[in-house]
N, C-alpha and C positions, 0 to 999 in steps of 0.2 A: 313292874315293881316300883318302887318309891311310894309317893302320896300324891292322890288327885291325880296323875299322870293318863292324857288319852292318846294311843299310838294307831292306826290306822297305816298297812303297809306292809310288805315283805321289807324286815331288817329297819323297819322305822322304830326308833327308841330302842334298840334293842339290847345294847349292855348297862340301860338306866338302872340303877339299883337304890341308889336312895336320893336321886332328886324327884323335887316336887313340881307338879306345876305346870307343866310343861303339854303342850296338843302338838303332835308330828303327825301329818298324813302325806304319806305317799312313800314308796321306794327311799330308801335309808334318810327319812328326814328323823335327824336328830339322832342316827344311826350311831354316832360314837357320843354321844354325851353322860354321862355318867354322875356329875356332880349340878353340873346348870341349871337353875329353876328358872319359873314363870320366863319363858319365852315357846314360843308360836312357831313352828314350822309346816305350809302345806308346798308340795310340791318334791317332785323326784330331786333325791339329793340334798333338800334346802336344811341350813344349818346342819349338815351332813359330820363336820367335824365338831362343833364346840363341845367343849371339853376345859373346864375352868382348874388350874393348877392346883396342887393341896390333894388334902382332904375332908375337904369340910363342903357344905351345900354354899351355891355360890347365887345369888337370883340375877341371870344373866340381863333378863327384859330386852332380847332380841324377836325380833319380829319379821320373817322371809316368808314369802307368798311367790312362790315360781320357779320352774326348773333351776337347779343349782344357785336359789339366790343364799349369799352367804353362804354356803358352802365351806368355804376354808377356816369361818370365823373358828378361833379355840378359847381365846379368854377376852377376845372385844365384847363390851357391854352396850349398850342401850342402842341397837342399831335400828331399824328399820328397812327393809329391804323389799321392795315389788316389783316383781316383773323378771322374769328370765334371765339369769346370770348376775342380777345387781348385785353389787360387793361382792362378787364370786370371790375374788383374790382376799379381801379384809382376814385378819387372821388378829390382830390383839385392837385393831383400829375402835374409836367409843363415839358417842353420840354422831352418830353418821346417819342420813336421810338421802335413800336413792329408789329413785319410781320413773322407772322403763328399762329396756330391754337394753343388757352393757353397760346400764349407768355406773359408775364409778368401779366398773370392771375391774382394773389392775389394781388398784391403791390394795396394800397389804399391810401398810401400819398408820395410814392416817386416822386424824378424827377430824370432827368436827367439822363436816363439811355437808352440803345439801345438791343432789344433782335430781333432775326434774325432766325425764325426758330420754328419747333414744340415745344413746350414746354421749350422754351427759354428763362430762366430765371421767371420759372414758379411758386416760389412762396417767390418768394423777397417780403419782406415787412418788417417795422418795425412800425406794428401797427397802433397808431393815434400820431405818433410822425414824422413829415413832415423832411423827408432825402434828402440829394441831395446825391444819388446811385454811381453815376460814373459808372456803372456797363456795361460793353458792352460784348453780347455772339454772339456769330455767327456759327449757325449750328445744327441740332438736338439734341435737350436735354442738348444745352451747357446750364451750370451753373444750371439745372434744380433744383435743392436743394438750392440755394443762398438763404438764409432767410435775416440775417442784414451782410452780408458782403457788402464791398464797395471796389469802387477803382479798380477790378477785369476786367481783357479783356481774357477772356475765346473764344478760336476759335475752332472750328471742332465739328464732334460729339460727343457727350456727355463730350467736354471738360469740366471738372473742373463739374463730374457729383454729388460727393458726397459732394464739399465744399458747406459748407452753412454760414459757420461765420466769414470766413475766407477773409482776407482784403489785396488789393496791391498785387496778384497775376498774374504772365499772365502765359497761359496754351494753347500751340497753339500746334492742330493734336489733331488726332483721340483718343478720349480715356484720353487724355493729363491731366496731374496731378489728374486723379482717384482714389487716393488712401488719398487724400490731404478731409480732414472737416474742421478743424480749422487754418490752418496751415496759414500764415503770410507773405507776401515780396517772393514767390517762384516762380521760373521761369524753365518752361519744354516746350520743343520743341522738337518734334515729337511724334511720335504714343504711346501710353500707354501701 
């Protein structure tokens, strides 16, 4: 139902009624969405929740490609999501970019943040309290321990693997500021 809508799936798009817009393929992609337009779900689960508040058509421009990516989103907008589980947890979080498997897993109401990579920036979050992140990691396991840091551009693998609280960092190379949890304002370039 709706307009332009293509569903592909057992329970994919299935209570859509008047949103527009919207490609779901696979097992419940886009399965409770209702109001959300123009956004992209392929993969078991992906966008499995969104579901935009009201009643009115809402044009979400979320984008998940992979088992359970986005999954939990309901009223986060403009996300992009690739690769098995990214933003699984995001639920109101907005302009968020995560590509690889667990990247930015837990965050549940962040935005504006970019992880790039296996487990890239994989369990940022702070709670039920909506952050805008600034967080960008790029590389395996970069930032993988970020919980409420912010402000942080972690580059390579396992850039900046153990900071977690730690805010206004750049850590660029392999390894690069691993030794760094809390630490503030530091800046390391090259290999760790």
């Amino acid at each position: 139902t709706g307009l332009r809508n293509t569903f592909v799936g057992a329970s994919a798009g299935d209570v859509t009624t008047t949103a527009a817009d919207n490609v779901g393929v696979g097992h419940n992609a886009l399965g409770g969405n209702i109001l959300g337009s123009d956004s992209v779900a392929i993969g078991k689960d992906a966008l499995e929740e969104q579901n935009p508040a009201g009643s009115s058509i809402v044009s979400m421009n979320n984008t998940a490609v992979g088992t359970s990516a986005g999954q939990k989103i309901t009223t986060g907008t403009v996300n992009t999501y690739l690769g098995s589980k990214a933003g699984l947890a995001n639920i109101v979080g907005h302009n968020n970019v995560a590509l690889g498997f667990n990247s930015l897993l837990t965050d549940s109401h962040g935005s504006q943040s970019t992880a790039v990579g296996v487990g890239a920036l994989q369990v940022q979050d702070n709670g039920t309290t909506a952050t805008n992140f600034l967080n960008t990691a790029v590389g395996y396991n970069a930032g993988v321990a970020v919980s409420t840091g912010v402000n942080n551009t972690l580059i390579g693998a396992n850039a900046g693997i153990l900071t977690n609280t730690g805010h206004s960092n750049t850590f660029i190379g392999q390894d690069a500021g691993g030794s760094n949890t809390s630490g503030d304002s530091n800046i390391v370039i090259g290999n760790g």
